[in-house]
KOLNUDO-623889 format. One record per residue: y, z, x of N, C-alpha, C, O, CB in turn; residue number from 1; chain; residue in one letter. Coordinates in Angstrom, 3 decimals. Glycine has a CB too. Layout:
// KOLNUDO-623889
NODE      nc2      nc3      nc1     cac2     cac3     cac1      cc2      cc3      cc1      oc2      oc3      oc1     cbc2     cbc3     cbc1   i ch aa
NODE        Y        Z        X        Y        Z        X        Y        Z        X        Y        Z        X        Y        Z        X NUM  A  A
...
// end
This chain:
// KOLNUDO-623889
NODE      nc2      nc3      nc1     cac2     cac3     cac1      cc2      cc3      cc1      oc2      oc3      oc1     cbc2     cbc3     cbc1   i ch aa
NODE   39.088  -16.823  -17.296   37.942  -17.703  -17.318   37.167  -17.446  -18.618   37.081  -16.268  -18.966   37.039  -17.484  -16.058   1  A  X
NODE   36.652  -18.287  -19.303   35.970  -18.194  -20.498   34.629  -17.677  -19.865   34.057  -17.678  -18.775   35.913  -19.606  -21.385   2  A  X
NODE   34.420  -17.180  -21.311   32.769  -16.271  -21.223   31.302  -16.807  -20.694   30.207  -16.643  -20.157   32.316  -15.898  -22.753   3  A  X
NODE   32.213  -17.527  -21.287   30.379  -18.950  -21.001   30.120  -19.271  -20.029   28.901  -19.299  -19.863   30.230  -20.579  -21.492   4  A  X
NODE   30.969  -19.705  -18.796   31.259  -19.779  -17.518   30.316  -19.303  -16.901   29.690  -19.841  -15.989   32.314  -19.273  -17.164   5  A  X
NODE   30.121  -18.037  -17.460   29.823  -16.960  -16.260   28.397  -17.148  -16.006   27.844  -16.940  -14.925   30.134  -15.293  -16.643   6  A  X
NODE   27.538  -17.780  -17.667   26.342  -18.061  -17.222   25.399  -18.811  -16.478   24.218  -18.684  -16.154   26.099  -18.090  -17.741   7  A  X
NODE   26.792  -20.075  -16.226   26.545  -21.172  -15.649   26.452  -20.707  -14.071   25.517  -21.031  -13.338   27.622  -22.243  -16.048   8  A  X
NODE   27.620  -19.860  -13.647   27.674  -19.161  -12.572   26.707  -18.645  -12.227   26.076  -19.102  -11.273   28.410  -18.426  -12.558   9  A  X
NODE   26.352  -17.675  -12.816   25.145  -16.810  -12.374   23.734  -17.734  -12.514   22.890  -17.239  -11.767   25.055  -15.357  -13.409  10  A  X
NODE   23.409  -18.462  -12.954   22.022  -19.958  -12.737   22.648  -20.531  -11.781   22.024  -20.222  -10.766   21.656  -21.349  -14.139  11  A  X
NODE   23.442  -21.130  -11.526   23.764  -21.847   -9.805   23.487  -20.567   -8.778   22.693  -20.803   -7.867   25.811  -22.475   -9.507  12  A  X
NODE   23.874  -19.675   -8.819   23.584  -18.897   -7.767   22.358  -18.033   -7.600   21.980  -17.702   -6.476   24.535  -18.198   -7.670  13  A  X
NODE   21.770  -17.687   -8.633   20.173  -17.463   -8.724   19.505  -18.157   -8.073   19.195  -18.080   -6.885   19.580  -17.602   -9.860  14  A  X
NODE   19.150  -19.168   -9.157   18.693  -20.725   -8.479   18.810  -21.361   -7.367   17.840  -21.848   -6.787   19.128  -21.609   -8.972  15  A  X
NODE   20.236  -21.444   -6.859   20.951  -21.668   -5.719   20.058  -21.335   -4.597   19.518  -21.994   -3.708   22.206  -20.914   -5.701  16  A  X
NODE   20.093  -19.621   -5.062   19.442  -18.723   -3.654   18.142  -18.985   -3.678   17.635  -18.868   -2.563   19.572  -16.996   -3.621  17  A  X
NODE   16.915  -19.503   -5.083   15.839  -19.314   -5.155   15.518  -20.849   -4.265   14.536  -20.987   -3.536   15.368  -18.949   -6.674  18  A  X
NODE   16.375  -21.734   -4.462   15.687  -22.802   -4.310   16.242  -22.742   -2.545   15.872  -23.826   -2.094   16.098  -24.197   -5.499  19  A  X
NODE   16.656  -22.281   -1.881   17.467  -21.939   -0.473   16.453  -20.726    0.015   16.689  -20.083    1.038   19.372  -21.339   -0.713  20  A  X
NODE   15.816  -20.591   -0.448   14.894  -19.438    0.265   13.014  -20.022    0.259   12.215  -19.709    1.141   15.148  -17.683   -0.904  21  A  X
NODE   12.721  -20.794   -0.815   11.637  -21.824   -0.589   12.250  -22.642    0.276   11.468  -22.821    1.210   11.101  -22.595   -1.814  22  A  X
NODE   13.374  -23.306    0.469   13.492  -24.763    1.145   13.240  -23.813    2.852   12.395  -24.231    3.644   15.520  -25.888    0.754  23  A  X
NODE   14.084  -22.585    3.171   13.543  -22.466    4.355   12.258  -21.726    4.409   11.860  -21.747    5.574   14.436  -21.929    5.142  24  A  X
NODE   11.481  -21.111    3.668   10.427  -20.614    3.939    8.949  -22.077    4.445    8.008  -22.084    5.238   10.249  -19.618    2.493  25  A  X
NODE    9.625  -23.267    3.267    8.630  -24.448    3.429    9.035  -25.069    4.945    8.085  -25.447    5.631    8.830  -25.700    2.064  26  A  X
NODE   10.521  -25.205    5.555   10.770  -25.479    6.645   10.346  -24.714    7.906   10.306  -25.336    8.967   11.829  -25.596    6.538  27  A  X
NODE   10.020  -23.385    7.872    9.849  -22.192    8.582    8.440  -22.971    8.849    8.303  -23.424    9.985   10.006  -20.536    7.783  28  A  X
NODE    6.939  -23.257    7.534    6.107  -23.076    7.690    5.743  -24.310    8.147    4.580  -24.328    8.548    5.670  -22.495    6.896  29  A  X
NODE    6.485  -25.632    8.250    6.682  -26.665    9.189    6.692  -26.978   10.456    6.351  -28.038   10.980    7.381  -26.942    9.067  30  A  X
NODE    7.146  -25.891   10.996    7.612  -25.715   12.281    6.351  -25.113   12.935    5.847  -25.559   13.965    8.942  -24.819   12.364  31  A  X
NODE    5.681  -23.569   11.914    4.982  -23.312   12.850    3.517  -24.355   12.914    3.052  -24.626   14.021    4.800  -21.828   12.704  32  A  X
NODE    2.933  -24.834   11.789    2.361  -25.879   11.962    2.327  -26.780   12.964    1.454  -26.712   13.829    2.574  -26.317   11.239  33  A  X
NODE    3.180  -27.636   12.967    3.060  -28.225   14.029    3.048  -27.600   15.594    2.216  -27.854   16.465    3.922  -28.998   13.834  34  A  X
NODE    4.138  -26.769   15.688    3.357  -25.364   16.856    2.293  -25.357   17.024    1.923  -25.624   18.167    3.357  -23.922   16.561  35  A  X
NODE    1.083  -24.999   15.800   -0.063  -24.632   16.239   -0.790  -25.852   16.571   -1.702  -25.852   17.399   -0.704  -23.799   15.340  36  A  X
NODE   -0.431  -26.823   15.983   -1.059  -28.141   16.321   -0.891  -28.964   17.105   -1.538  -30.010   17.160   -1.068  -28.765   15.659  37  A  X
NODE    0.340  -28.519   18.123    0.895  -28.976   19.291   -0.204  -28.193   20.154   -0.832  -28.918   20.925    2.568  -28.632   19.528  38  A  X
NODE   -0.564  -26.743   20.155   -0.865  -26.129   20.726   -2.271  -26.560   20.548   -2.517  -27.330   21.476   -0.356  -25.049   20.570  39  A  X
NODE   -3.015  -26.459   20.000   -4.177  -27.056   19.694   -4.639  -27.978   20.388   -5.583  -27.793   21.157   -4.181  -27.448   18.680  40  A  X
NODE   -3.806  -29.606   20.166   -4.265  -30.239   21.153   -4.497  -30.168   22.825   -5.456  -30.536   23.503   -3.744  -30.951   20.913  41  A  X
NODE   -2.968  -29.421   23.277   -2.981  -29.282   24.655   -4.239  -28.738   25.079   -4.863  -29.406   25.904   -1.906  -28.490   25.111  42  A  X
NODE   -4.897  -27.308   24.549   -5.866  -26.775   24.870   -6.995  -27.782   24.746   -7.821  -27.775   25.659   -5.956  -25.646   24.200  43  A  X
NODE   -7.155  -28.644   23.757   -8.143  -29.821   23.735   -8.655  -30.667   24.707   -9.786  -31.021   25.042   -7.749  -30.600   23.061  44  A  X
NODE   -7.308  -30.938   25.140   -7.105  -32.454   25.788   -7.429  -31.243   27.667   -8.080  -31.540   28.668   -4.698  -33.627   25.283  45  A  X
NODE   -6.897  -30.404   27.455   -7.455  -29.266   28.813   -8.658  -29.445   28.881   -9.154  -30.083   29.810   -7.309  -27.593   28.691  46  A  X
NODE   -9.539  -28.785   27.673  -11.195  -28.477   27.732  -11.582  -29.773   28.440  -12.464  -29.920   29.285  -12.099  -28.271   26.061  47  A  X
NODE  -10.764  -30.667   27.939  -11.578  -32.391   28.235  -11.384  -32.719   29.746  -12.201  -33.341   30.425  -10.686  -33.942   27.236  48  A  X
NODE  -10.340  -32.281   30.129   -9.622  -32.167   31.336  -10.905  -31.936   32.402  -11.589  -32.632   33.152   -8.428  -30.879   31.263  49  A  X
NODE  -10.769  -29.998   31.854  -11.822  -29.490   33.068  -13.378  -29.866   32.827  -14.109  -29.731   33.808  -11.774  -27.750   33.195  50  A  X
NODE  -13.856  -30.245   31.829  -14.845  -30.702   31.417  -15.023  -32.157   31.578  -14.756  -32.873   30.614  -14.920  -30.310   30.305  51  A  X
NODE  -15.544  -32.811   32.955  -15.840  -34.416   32.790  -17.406  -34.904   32.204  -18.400  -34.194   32.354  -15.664  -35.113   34.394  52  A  X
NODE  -17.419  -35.709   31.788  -18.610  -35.979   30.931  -19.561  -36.424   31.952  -19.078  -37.148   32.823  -18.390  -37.076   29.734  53  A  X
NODE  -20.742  -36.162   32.032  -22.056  -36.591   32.769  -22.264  -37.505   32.933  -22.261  -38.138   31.878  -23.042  -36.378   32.451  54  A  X
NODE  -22.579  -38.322   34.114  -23.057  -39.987   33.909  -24.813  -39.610   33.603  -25.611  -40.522   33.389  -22.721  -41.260   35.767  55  A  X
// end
């Protein structure tokens, strides 16, 4: 394999891994988001629940 190769190699797989470790860290922090904001409402829409408003 020629020399030059190798640099191309080693930037795809740097890169590769850098851009594969943001894509799941941004997907990771997707998930729990909406988690908390799933969670969020339920407790909301509860408070409202046990809480009826005054005539």
């Amino acid at each position: 394999m020629n020399s030059g190769n190798y640099g191309w190699i080693e930037l795809v797989l740097f890169y590769g891994i850098a851009i594969g470790f943001g894509l799941w860290q941004w997907l990771s922090m997707d998930r729990l988001l909406k988690k908390t904001r799933a969670e969020k409402a339920a407790k909301q829409a509860a408070e409202q629940d046990s809480n009826p408003p005054s005539p």
